[in-house]
C-alpha positions as CSV (number, residue, x, y, z in Angstrom):
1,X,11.0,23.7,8.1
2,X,9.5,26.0,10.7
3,X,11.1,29.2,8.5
4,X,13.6,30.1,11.4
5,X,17.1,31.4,10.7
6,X,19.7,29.3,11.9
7,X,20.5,30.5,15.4
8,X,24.6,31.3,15.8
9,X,26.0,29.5,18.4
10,X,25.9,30.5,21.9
11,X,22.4,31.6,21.3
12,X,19.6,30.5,22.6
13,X,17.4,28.4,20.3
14,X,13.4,29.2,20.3
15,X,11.2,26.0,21.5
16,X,8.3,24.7,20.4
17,X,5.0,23.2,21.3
18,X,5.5,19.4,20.7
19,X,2.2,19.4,18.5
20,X,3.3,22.7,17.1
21,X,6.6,20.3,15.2
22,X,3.9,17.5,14.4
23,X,1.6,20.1,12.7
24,X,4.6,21.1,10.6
25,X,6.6,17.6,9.5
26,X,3.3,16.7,8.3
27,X,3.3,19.2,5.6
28,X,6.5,17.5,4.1
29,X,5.4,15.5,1.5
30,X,7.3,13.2,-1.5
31,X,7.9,16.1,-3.8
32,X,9.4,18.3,-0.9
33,X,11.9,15.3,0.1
34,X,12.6,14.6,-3.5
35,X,13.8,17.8,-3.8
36,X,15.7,17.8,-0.6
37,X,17.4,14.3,-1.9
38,X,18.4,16.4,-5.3
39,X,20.1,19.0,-3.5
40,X,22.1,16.4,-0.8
41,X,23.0,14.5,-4.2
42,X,24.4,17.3,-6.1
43,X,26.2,18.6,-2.9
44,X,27.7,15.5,-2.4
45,X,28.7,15.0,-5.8
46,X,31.1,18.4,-4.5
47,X,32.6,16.2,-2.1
48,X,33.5,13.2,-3.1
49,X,35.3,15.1,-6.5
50,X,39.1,14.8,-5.8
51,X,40.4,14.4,-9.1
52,X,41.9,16.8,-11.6
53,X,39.8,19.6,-13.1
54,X,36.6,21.7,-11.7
55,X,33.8,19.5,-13.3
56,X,33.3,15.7,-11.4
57,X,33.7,12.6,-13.1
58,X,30.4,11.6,-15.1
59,X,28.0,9.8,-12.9
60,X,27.8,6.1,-13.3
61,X,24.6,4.8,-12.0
62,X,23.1,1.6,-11.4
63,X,18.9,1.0,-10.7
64,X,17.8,-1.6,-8.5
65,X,14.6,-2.7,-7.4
66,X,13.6,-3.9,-4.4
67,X,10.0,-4.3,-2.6
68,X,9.1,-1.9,0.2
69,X,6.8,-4.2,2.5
70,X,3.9,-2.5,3.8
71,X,1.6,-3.7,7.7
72,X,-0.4,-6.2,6.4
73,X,-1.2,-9.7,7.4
74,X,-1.2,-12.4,4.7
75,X,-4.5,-11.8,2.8
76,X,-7.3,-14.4,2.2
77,X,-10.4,-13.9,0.7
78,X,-11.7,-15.1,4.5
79,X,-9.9,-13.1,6.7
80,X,-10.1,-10.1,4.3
81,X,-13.8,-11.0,4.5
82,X,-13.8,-10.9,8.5
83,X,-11.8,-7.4,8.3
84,X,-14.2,-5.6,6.6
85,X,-17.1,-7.1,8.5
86,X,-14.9,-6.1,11.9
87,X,-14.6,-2.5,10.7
88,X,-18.1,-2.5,9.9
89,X,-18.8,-3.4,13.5
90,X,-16.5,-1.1,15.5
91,X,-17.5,1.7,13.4
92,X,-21.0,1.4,14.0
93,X,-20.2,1.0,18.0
94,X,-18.2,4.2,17.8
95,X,-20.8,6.4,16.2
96,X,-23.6,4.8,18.5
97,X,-21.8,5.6,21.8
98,X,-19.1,8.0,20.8
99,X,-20.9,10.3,18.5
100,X,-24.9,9.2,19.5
101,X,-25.9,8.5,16.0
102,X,-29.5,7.3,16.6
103,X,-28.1,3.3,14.9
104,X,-31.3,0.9,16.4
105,X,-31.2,-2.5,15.4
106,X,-27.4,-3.3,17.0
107,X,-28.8,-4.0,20.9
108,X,-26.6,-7.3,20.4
109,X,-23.6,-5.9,18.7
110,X,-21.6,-8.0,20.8
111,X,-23.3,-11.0,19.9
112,X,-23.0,-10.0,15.8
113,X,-19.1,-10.3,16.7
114,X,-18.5,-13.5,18.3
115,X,-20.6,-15.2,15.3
116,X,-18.7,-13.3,12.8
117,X,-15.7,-14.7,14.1
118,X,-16.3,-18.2,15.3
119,X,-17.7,-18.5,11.3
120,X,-14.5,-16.9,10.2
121,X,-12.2,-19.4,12.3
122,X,-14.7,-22.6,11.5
123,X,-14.5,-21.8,7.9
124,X,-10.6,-21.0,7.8
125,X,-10.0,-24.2,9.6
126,X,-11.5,-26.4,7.1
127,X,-10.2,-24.5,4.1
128,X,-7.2,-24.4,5.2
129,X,-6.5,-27.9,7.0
130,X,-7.2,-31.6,5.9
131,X,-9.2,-34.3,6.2
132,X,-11.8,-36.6,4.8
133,X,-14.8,-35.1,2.5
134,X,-12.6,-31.5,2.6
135,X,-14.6,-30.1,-0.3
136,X,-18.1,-31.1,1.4
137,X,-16.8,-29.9,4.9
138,X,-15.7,-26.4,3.1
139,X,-19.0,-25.8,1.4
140,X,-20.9,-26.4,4.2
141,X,-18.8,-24.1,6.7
142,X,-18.1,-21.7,4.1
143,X,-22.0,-21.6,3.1
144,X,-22.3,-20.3,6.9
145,X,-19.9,-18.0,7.1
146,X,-21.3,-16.4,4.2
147,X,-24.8,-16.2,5.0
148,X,-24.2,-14.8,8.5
149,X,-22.3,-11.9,6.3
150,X,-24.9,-11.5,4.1
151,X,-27.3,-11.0,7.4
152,X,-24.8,-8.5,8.5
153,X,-24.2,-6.4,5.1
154,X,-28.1,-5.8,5.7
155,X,-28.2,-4.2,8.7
156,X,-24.8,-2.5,7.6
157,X,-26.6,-1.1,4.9
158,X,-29.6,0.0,7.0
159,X,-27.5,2.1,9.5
160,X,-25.7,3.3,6.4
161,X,-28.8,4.7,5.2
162,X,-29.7,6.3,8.7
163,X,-27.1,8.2,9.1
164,X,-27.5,10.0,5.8
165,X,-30.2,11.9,7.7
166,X,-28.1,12.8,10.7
167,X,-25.7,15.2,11.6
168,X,-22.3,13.1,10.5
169,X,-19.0,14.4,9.2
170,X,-19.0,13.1,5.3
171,X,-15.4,11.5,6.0
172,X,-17.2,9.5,8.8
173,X,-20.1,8.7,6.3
174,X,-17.3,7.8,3.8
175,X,-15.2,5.4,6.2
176,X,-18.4,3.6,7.0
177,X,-19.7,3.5,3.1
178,X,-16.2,1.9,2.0
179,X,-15.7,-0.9,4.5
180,X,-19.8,-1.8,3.4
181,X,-18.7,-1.8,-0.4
182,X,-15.8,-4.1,1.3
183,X,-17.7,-6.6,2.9
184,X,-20.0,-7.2,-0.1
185,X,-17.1,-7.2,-2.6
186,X,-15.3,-9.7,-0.5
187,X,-18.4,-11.7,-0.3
188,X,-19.1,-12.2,-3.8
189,X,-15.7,-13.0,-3.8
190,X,-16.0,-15.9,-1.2
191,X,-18.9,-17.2,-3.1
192,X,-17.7,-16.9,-5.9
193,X,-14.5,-18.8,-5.5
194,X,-15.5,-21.4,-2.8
195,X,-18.7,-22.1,-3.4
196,X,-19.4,-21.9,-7.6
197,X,-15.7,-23.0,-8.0
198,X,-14.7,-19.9,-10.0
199,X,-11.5,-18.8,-10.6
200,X,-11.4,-15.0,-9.9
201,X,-9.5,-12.6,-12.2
202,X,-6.3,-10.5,-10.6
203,X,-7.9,-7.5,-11.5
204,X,-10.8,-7.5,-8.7
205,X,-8.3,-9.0,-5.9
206,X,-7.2,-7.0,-3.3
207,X,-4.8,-7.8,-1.0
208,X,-5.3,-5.5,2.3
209,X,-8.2,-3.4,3.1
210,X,-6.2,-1.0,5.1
211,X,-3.2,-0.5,2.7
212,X,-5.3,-0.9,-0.8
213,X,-2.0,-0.2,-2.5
214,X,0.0,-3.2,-1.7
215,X,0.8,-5.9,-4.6
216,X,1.2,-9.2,-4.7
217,X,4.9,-9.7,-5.7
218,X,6.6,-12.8,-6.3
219,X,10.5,-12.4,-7.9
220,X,11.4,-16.0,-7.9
221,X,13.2,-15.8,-4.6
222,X,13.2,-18.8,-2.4
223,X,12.5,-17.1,0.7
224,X,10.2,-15.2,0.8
225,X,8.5,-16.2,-2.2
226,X,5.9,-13.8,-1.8
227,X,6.1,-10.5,-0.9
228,X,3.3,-7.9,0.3
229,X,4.3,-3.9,-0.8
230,X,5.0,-2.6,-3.8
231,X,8.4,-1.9,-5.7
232,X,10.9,0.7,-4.8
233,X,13.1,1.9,-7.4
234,X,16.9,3.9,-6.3
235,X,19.3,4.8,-8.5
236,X,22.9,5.1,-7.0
237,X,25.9,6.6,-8.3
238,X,29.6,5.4,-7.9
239,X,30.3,6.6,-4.5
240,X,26.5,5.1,-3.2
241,X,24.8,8.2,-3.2
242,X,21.5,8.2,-4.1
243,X,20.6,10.1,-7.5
244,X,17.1,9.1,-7.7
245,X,14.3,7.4,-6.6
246,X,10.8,6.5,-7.0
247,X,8.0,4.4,-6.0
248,X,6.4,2.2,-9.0
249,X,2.7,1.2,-7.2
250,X,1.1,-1.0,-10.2
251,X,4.3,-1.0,-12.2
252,X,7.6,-2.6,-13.6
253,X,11.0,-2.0,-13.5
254,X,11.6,-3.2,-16.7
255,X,10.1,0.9,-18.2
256,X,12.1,3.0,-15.7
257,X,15.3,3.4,-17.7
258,X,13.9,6.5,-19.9
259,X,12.2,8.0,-17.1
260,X,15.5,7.8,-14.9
261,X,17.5,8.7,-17.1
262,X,15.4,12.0,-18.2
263,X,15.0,13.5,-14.6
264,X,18.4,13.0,-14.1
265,X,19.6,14.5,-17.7
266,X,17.4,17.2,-16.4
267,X,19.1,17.7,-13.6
268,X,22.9,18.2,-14.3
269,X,22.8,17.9,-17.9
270,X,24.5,15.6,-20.6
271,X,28.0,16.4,-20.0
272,X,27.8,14.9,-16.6
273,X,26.1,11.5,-17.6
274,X,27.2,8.0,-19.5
275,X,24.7,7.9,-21.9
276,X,25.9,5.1,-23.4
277,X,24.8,3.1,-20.1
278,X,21.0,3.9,-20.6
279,X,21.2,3.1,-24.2
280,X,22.6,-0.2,-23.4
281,X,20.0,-0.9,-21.2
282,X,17.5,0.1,-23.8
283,X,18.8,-2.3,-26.2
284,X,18.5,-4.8,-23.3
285,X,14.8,-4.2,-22.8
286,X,14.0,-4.2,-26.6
287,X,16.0,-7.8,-27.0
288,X,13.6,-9.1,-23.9
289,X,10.4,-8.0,-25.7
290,X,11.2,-9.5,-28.8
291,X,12.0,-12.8,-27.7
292,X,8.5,-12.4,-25.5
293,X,6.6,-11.5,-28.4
294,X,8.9,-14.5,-29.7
C-alpha cells in the first residue's frame, strides 16, 4: 500500500512513522478491498483445483444474508431526543472554550444539562413503566420534557446564527446545523406521537443520530427479534471462499440474484458458472411475487 517493493529476505525492511501507516490505510476504501477480495478469490480458485483438466470445476455459489450490527443504543424517540439536545450542548461548550466563538447566552450551560436530562429520565420513566393514570402521568411529563427542548432549540438556533459571522470552519458550522435540524425533527416527533396520539410514518424515523444508516430489521428470529445495522450480503463458492459481497443499506435480498450473478459473469465468464442455479432462483423470486400480488 505504501508502493515499496517487497524487500528479499535478509534485508533490512524501511520503517515508518506510525501516523505515516494511519495516513495511508485510510486511503483504502470498499472498491480498493473489493478488488483485493477478486483477486484472493480467483487465486484461490487455483488452489483448491485438483481435479482433471486445466480449467476448475464451475463455481457453485450460495448467497446469504445476514445483518451487520452497527454502535448504537436502542433508539427511542426520547433518548434520540436527549442525543441530539446533548450534542447540541457539548458542541456549543467546545466552540465557546476551545475555539472562543463569542456564544453569550450559555453562562449556565451546566444547568441547561441537568434539566435536559432529569426531563429525559422523568419522561422515560413514565413512558416506559406502569402505573395508575399512565396516559395522564405521560402527557404531563412528556409535555415538560418537550417544552424545556423547545427553550433550548432557541437558543440553539441563536448561537447557530452567531457563528455565521465568525471565523468557523464550515464542517464545524455544519456539525452544529445538523444536530439543531435533529433536535427539532425529534421534537415534532415526540409531540407528535405522545402528545396528539399520532402514528408516525417509517419514512421520517430514524433510528441513530450518529450512524443515520442503520435499519430497523426484524427477520422473525426469536432472539434477537430486532436487529440495529443493515444487511450484508456474501456469496460463497464450494470450498467457502468468498466470491462476492456487498452491502444492501435500504435494501432486500430478495433483488440481488441478477446483480450477483452479473459481476460474477463478469468476472470469469460463463463457462465457469451454473447458470442454471441463478435461473432457478429467478423463477423462485417470480413465484413469491405472484402469490404477493396474490
Amino acid at each position: 500500500m505504501l508502493g515499496l517493493p517487497q524487500c528479499p529476505w535478509g534485508d533490512v525492511a524501511r520503517r515508518f512513522h506510525h501516523q505515516t501507516l494511519r495516513d495511508n490505510v485510510c486511503l483504502v476504501g470498499a472498491p480498493l478491498i473489493q478488488q483485493i477480495n477478486a483477486r484472493v478469490a480467483a487465486a484461490g480458485r487455483e488452489v483448491f483445483h485438483c481435479g482433471p483438466g486445466p480449467v476448475p470445476a464451475p463455481l457453485a455459489i450460495k448467497v446469504n444474508t445476514c445483518v451487520l450490527e452497527t454502535d448504537v443504543h436502542f433508539p427511542t424517540d426520547l433518548n434520540l431526543l436527549f442525543d441530539a439536545g446533548r450534542k447540541c450542548l457539548d458542541l456549543i461548550e467546545k466552540y465557546r472554550d476551545q475555539y472562543g466563538c463569542e456564544l453569550p447566552g450559555w453562562r449556565k450551560l451546566d444547568d441547561w444539562r441537568v434539566r435536559f436530562k432529569a426531563a429525559e429520565r422523568v419522561a422515560s420513566k413514565a413512558a416506559f413503566g406502569g402505573g395508575k393514570d399512565k396516559e395522564t402521568r405521560v402527557r404531563a411529563v412528556v409535555g415538560d420534557y418537550v417544552a424545556v427542548g423547545r427553550e433550548l432549540e432557541c437558543k440553539v438556533t441563536a448561537s447557530l446564527l452567531s457563528l455565521c459571522d465568525q471565523p468557523v470552519d464550515a464542517a464545524d458550522w455544519d456539525c452544529l446545523a445538523y444536530f439543531e435540524q435533529m433536535l427539532d425533527k425529534h421534537l415534532d416527533l415526540v409531540d407528535r406521537r405522545l402528545l396528539q396520539g399520532q402514528s408516525i410514518p417509517s419514512a421520517e424515523k430514524g433510528f441513530s443520530l450518529f450512524e443515520p444508516h442503520t435499519e430497523w430489521i426484524t427477520e422473525g428470529k426469536l432472539h434477537p427479534p430486532v436487529e440495529l445495522g443493515h444487511r450484508l450480503l456474501v456469496a460463497t463458492d464450494q470450498h467457502g471462499l468468498i466470491q462476492d459481497y456487498d452491502e444492501l443499506i435500504g435494501e432486500v435480498d430478495l433483488n440481488q440474484s441478477v446483480p450477483v450473478a452479473s459481476r460474477l459473469l463478469g468476472r470469469y465468464g460463463v463457462l465457469s458458472f451454473n447458470l442454471h442455479q441463478i435461473g432457478r432462483r429467478l423463477l423462485e423470486q417470480k413465484r413469491a411475487a405472484v402469490s404477493v400480488a396474490a
